[in-house]
C-alpha positions as CSV (number, residue, x, y, z in Angstrom):
1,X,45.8,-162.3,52.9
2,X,44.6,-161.5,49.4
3,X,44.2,-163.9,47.0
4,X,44.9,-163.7,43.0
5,X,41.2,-164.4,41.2
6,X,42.3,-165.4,37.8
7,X,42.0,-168.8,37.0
8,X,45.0,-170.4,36.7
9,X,46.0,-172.3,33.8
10,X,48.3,-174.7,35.1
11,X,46.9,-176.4,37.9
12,X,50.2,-177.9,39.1
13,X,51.1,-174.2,39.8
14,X,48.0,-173.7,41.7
15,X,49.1,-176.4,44.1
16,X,52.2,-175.2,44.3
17,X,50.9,-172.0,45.9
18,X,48.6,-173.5,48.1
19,X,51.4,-176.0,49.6
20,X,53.6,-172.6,50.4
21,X,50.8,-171.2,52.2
22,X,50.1,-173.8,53.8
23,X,53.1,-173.8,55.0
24,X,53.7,-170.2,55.6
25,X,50.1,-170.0,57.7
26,X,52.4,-173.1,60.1
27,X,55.0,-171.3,60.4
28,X,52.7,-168.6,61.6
29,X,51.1,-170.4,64.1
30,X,54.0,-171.6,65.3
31,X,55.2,-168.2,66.1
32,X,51.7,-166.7,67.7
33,X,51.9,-167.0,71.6
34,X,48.8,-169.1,72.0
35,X,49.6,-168.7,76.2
36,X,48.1,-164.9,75.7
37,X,45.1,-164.4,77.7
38,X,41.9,-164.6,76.0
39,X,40.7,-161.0,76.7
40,X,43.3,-159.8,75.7
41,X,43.3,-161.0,72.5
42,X,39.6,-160.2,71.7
43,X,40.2,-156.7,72.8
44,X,43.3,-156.3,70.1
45,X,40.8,-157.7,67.5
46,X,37.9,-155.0,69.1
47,X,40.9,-152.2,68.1
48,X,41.1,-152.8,64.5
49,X,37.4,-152.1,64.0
50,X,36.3,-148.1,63.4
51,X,35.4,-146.1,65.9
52,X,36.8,-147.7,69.0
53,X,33.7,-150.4,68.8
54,X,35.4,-153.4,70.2
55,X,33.5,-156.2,67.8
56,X,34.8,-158.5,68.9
57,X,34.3,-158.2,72.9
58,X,32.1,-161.2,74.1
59,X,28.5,-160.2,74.4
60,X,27.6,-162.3,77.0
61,X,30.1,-160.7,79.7
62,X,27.4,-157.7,79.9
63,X,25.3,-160.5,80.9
64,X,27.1,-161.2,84.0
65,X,25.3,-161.0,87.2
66,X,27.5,-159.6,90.1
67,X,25.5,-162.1,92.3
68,X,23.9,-166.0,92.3
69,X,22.3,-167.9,94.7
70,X,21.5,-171.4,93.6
71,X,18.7,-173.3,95.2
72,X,19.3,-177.3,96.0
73,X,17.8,-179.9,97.4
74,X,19.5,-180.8,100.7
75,X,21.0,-184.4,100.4
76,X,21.0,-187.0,103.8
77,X,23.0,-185.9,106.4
78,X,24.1,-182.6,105.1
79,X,26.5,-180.9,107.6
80,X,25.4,-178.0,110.2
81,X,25.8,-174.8,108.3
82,X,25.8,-175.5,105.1
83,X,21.6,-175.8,104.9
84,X,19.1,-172.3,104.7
85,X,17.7,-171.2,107.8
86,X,16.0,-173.2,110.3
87,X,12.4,-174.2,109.4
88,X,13.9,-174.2,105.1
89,X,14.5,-177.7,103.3
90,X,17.4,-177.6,100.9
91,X,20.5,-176.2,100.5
92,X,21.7,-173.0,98.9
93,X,25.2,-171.9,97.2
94,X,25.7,-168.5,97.0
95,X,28.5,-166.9,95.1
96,X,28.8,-163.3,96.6
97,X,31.4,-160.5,96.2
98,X,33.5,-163.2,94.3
99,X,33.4,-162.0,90.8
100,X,35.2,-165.2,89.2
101,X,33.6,-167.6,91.0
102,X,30.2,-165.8,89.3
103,X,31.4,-166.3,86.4
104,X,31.9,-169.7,86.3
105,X,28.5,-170.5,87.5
106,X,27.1,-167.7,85.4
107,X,28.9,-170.0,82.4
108,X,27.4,-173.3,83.3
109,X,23.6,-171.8,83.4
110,X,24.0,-168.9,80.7
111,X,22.9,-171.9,77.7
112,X,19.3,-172.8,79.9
113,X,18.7,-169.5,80.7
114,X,18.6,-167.7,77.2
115,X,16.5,-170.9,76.1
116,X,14.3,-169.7,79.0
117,X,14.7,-166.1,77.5
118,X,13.7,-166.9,74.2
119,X,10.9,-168.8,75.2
120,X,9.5,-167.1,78.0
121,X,5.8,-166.4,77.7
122,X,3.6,-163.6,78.5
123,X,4.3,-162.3,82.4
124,X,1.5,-162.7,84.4
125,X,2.1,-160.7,88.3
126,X,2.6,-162.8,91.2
127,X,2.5,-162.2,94.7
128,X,5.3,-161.2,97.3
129,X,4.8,-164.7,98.7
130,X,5.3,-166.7,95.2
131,X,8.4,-164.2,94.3
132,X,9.6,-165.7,97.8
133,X,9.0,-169.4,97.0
134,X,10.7,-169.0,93.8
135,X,14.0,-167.4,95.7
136,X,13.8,-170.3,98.0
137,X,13.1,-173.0,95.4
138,X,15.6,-176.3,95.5
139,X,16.2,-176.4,92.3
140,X,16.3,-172.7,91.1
141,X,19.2,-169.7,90.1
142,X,18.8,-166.6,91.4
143,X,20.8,-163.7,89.7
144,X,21.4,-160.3,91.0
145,X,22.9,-157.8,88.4
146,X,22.8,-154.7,90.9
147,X,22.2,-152.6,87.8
148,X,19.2,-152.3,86.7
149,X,18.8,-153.8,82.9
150,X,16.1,-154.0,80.2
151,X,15.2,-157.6,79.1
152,X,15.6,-156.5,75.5
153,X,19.3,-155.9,76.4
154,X,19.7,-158.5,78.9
155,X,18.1,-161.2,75.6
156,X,20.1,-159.3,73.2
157,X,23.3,-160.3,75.2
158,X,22.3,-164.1,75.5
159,X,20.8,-164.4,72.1
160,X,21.4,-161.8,69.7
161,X,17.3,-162.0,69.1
162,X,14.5,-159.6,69.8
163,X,12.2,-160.5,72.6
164,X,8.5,-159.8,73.8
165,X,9.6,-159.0,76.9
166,X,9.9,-155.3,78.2
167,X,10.5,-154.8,81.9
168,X,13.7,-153.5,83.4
169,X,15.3,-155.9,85.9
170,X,17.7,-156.0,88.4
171,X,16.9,-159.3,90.0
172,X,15.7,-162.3,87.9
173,X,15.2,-166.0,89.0
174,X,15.2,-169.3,86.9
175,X,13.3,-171.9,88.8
176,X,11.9,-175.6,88.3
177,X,8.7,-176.1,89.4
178,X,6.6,-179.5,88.9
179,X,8.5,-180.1,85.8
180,X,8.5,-177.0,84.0
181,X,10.9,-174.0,84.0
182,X,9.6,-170.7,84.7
183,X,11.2,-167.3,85.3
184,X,10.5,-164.6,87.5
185,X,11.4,-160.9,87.9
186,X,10.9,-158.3,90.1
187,X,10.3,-155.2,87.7
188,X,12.6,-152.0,88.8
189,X,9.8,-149.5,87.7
190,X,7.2,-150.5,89.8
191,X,8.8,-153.4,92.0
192,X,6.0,-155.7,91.2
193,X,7.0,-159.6,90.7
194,X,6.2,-161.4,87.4
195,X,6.4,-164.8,86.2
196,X,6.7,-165.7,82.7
197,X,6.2,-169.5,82.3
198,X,8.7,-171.3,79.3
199,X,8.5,-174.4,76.9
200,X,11.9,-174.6,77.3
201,X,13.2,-178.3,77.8
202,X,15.8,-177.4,80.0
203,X,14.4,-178.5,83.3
204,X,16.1,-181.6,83.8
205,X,19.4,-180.0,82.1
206,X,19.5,-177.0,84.8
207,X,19.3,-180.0,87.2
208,X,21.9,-182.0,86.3
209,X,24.6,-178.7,85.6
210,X,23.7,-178.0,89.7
211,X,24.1,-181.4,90.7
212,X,27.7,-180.9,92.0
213,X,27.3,-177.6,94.0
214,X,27.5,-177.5,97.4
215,X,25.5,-175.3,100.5
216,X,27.0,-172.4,102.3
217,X,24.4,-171.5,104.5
218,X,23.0,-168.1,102.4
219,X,19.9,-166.7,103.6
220,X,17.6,-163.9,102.6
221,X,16.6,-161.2,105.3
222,X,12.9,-162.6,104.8
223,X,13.6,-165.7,106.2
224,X,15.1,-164.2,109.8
225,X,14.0,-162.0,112.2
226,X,16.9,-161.2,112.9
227,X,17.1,-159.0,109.9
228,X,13.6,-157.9,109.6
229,X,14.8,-154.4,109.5
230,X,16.5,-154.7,106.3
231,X,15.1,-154.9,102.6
232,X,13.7,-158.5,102.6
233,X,15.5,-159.6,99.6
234,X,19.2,-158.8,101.1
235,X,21.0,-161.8,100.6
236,X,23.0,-162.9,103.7
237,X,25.7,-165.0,104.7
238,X,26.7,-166.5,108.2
239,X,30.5,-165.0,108.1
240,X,31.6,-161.8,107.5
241,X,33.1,-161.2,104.1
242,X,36.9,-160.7,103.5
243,X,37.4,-158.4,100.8
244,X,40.2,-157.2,99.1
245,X,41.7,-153.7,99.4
246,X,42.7,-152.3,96.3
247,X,45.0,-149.1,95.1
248,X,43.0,-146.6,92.5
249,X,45.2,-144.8,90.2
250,X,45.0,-142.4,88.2
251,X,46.0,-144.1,84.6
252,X,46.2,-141.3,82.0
253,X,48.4,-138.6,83.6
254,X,50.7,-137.6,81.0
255,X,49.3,-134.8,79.2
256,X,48.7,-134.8,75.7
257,X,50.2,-138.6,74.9
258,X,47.6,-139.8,77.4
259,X,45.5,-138.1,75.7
260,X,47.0,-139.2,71.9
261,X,46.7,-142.7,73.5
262,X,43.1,-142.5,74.5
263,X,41.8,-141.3,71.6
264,X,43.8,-144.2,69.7
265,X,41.9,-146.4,71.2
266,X,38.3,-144.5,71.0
267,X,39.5,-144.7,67.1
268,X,40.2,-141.2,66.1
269,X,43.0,-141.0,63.2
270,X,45.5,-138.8,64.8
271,X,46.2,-138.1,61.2
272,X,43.4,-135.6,61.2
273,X,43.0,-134.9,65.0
274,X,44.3,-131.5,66.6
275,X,45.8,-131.5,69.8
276,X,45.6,-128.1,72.2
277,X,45.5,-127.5,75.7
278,X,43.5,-124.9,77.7
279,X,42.7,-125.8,81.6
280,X,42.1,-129.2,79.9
281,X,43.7,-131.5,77.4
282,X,41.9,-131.0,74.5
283,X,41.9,-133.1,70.8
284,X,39.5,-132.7,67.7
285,X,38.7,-133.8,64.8
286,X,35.6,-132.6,63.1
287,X,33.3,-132.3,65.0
288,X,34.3,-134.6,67.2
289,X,36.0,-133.8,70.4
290,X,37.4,-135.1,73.6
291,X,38.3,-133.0,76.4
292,X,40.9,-134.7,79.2
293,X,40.4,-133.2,83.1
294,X,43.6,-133.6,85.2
295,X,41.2,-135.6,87.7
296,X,41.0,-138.5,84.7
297,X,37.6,-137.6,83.0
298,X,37.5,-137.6,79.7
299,X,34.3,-135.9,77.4
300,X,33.2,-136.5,74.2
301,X,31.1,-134.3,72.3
302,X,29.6,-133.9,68.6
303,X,28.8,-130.9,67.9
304,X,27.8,-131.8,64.3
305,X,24.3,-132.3,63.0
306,X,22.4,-135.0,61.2
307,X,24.3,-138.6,61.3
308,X,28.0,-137.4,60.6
309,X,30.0,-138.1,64.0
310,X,32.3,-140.7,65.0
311,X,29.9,-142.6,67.1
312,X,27.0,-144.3,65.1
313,X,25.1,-147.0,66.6
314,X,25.8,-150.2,65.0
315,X,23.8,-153.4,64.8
316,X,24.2,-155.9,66.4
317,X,21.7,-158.6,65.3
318,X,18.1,-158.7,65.3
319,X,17.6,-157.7,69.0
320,X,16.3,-154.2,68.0
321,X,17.8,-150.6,68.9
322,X,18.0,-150.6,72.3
323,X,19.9,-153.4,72.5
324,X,22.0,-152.0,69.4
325,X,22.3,-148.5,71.3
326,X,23.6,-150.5,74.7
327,X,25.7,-152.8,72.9
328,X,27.4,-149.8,71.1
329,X,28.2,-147.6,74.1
330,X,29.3,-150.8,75.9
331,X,32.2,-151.5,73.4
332,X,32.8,-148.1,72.8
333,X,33.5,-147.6,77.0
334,X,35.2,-151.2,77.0
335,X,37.6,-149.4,74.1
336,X,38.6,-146.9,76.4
337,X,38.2,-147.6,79.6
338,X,39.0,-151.7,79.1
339,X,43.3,-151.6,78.9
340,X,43.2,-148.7,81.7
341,X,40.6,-150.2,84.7
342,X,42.8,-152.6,86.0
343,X,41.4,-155.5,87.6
344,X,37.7,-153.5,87.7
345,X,35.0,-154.7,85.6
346,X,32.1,-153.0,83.6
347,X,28.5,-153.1,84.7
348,X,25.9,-151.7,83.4
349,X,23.6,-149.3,86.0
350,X,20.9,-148.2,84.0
351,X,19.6,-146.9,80.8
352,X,16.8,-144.0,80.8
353,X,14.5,-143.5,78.5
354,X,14.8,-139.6,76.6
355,X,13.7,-137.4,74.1
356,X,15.0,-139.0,70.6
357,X,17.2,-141.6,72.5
358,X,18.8,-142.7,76.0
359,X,20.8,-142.3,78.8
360,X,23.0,-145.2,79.1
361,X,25.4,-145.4,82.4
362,X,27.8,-147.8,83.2
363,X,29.9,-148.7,86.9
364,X,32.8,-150.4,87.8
365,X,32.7,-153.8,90.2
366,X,35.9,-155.1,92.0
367,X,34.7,-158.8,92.7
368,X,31.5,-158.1,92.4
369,X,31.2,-155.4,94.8
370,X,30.1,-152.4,93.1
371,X,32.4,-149.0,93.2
372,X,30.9,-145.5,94.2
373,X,32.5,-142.7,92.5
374,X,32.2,-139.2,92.9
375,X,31.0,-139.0,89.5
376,X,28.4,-141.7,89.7
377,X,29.2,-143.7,87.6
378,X,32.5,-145.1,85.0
379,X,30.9,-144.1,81.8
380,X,28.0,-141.9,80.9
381,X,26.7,-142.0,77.3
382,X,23.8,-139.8,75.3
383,X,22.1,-141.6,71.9
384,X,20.0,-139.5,69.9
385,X,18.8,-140.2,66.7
386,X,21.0,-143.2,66.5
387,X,24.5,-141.7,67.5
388,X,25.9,-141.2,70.5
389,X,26.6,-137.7,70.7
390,X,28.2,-137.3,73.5
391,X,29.7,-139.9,76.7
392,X,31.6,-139.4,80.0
393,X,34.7,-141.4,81.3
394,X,35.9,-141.5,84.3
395,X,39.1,-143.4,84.0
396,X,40.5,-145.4,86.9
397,X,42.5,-147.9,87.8
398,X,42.5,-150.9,90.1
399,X,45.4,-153.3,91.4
400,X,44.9,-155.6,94.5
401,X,46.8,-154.2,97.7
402,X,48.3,-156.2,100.2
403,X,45.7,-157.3,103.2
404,X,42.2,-157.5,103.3
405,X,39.1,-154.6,104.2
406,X,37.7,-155.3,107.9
407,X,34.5,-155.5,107.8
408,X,31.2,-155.7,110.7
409,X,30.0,-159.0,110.7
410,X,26.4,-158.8,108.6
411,X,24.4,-159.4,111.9
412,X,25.9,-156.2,113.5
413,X,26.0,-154.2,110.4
414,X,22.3,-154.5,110.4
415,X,22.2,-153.2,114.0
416,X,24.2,-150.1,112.8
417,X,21.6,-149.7,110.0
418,X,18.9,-149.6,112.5
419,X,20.5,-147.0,114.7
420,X,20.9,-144.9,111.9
421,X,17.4,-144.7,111.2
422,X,18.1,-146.7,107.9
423,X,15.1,-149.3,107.9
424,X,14.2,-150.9,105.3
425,X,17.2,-150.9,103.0
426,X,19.6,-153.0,101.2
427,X,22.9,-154.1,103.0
428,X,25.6,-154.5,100.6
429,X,29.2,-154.1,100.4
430,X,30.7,-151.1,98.4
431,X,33.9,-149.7,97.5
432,X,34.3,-146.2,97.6
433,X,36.6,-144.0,95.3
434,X,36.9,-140.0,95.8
435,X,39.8,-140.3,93.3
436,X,43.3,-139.3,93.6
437,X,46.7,-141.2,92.7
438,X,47.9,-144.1,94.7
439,X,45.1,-144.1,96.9
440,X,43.9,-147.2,98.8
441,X,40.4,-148.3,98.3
442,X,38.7,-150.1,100.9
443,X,35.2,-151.9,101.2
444,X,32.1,-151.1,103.7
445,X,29.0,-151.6,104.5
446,X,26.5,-149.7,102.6
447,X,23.0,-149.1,102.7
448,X,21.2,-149.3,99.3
449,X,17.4,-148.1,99.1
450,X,15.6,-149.4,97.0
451,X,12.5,-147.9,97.0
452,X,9.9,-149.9,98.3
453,X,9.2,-147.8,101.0
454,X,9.2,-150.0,104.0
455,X,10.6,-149.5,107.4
């Protein structure tokens, strides 16, 4: 609310005001529905700002790994099952395919690690066998984002600061060892294991936020040879999983006021946008465009030249343009694709390296268990010179169905792998979406490679 800048003559009137704002901003309060989710209410603050760039979307959600595995020393007479594998001292807790029970871990270790982050020295390689000891440590967090992201990004989420660091991650694991915190990565490129020791003082914090976890019995596929056939760091559990089973829907069928609505919400001013139809919904403005498929997908393009399209980059701190450029697409795909996924959430798969800019690609999860699409991915943007220039949507939505996906149990799953010639890859659970309306969505077993050319 503005304010009147002139000084006042009569102070008594001054206060006069100020009590009848006081007590207008009360009455105010009284009648805002404080019970409204908080997500909700960020993402109608993230729709006032230009350009569908949801500001004020919580950084540190891009930060959230789809998997953890803490490491714990066991206590006296810990119960049968609820240790690592025979021949392993301590306990471990995994949270797996359970995307809100990530979360709140993620939230009680998210303060030591970007202290860790921010402090981490220069990476020196390690062996195989230290990159095991540290997944296996009893008093160490393991974090599997299943995308693969650059620690510029990944520090720019926690922090908001640049960072030395430079390696692309998918896996990264905070560990005490002899006192001191240290933090070790497996880089994506090249699949060599680093360590990059901290003076961070949070040793005996990350101890003490731990203290009150529990074992489950989690295992990696290194540790049995009863899994020696798959990828050595597929993380395991005794039981077979019970996931959900979920409809997809299509959730901008409608024509052109899906299509009005969407690009609301990617903050074009419908004021000056054109609206046509061809085989596809079609709305411009400028040089901007976005073309809606029947199938859901929506394209943007700028067709401009030099810095005048809808989409610039913004900063977002000190962390330095990549993080700026991921950041930026990130809200920009939350914008759109956020009041329209459902109960899915945003990942982000990978960002590539181009000519004058990068390829930045984003996937849905459904409790942590990532979704293939037919597209490959939810959201596919292009930055050049500092704008994106052009992204792709797919646009989906997720509700939880009645009953639960059946699933192998992981010991025969890996037997199937085998007989399929599969060696040396990931197991994980997936969802897979061909699209379609009202279509029920079930997970599986999938086999992931990753690369490392074993098997």
């Amino acid at each position: 609310m503005g304010r009147d800048k002139k000084v006042r003559a009569v102070e008594l009137g001054k206060d006069v005001l100020i009590l009848l704002l006081t007590a207008l901003g009360a009455w105010l309060l009284l009648q805002t529905p404080l019970a409204a989710p908080l997500h909700s209410l960020l993402r109608e603050e993230g729709r006032q700002t230009a350009s569908g760039q949801a500001q004020g979307v919580d950084r540190v959600e891009g930060a959230l790994p789809l998997t953890m595995v803490v490491g714990l020393p066991a206590p006296s007479g810990l119960p049968e099952g609820m240790g690592g594998p025979e021949g392993t001292e301590g306990m471990r807790c995994a949270v797996q395919y359970d995307q809100e029970g990530c979360q709140v871990l993620f939230q009680q270790v998210a303060g030591p690690l970007a202290e860790a982050l921010s402090n981490a020295g220069q990476p020196e390689p390690v062996s195989r066998a230290a990159w095991e000891a540290a997944l296996t440590g009893m008093t160490s967090v393991y974090m599997d984002f299943q995308g693969e992201i650059p620690l510029p990004v990944l520090v720019g989420w926690l922090t908001g600061e640049p960072t030395q660091l430079t390696a692309t991650v998918r896996r990264l694991v905070l560990t005490v060892q002899d006192g001191w915190t240290a933090l070790y990565y497996q880089d994506a490129d090249s699949g060599e294991c680093f360590r990059c020791r901290t003076t961070a003082a949070s040793s005996s914090t990350l101890k003490e936020m731990l203290a009150g976890l529990t074992g489950n019995g989690a295992f990696y596929a290194f540790e049995s040879e009863l899994y020696e056939g798959l990828d050595p760091d597929t993380l395991l559990l005794p039981a077979a999983p019970i996931p959900t089973v979920y409809t997809a829907a299509d959730p901008v069928s409608g024509g052109q006021a899906a299509l009005e609505a969407l690009v609301q919400d990617l903050g074009f001013s419908l004021n000056s946008t054109s609206f046509y139809s061809t085989d596809e919904q079609v709305a411009r403005s400028g040089d901007d465009s976005v073309r809606l498929s029947d199938r859901g997908v929506a394209q943007y393009q700028y067709e401009g030249s030099g810095s005048g399209g809808l989409f610039p980059v913004l900063r977002q701190g000190e962390a330095g343009p990549l993080f700026d450029s991921v950041e930026t697409c990130r809200q920009v795909a939350l914008s759109a694709l956020g009041p329209r996924c459902g109960e899915a959430r945003l990942y982000l798969m990978s960002v590539t390296e181009e000519e004058g800019g990068w390829e930045i690609q984003f996937g849905y999860s459904l409790d942590g268990i990532p979704v293939l699409l037919d597209q490959g991915c939810a959201a596919r943007f292009q930055v050049r010179e500092g704008q994106i220039v052009q992204f792709t949507l797919c646009l989906r939505s997720y509700t939880a169905a009645a009953g639960s996906s059946l699933v192998l149990p992981p010991r025969q799953a890996a037997a199937a792998l085998a007989a399929q010639g599969l060696e040396g890859e990931e197991l994980l659970l997936t969802y897979a979406d061909s699209g379609g309306d009202a279509v029920s969505v079930s997970a599986g077993w999938s086999a992931r490679d990753t690369g490392r050319g074993e098997g």
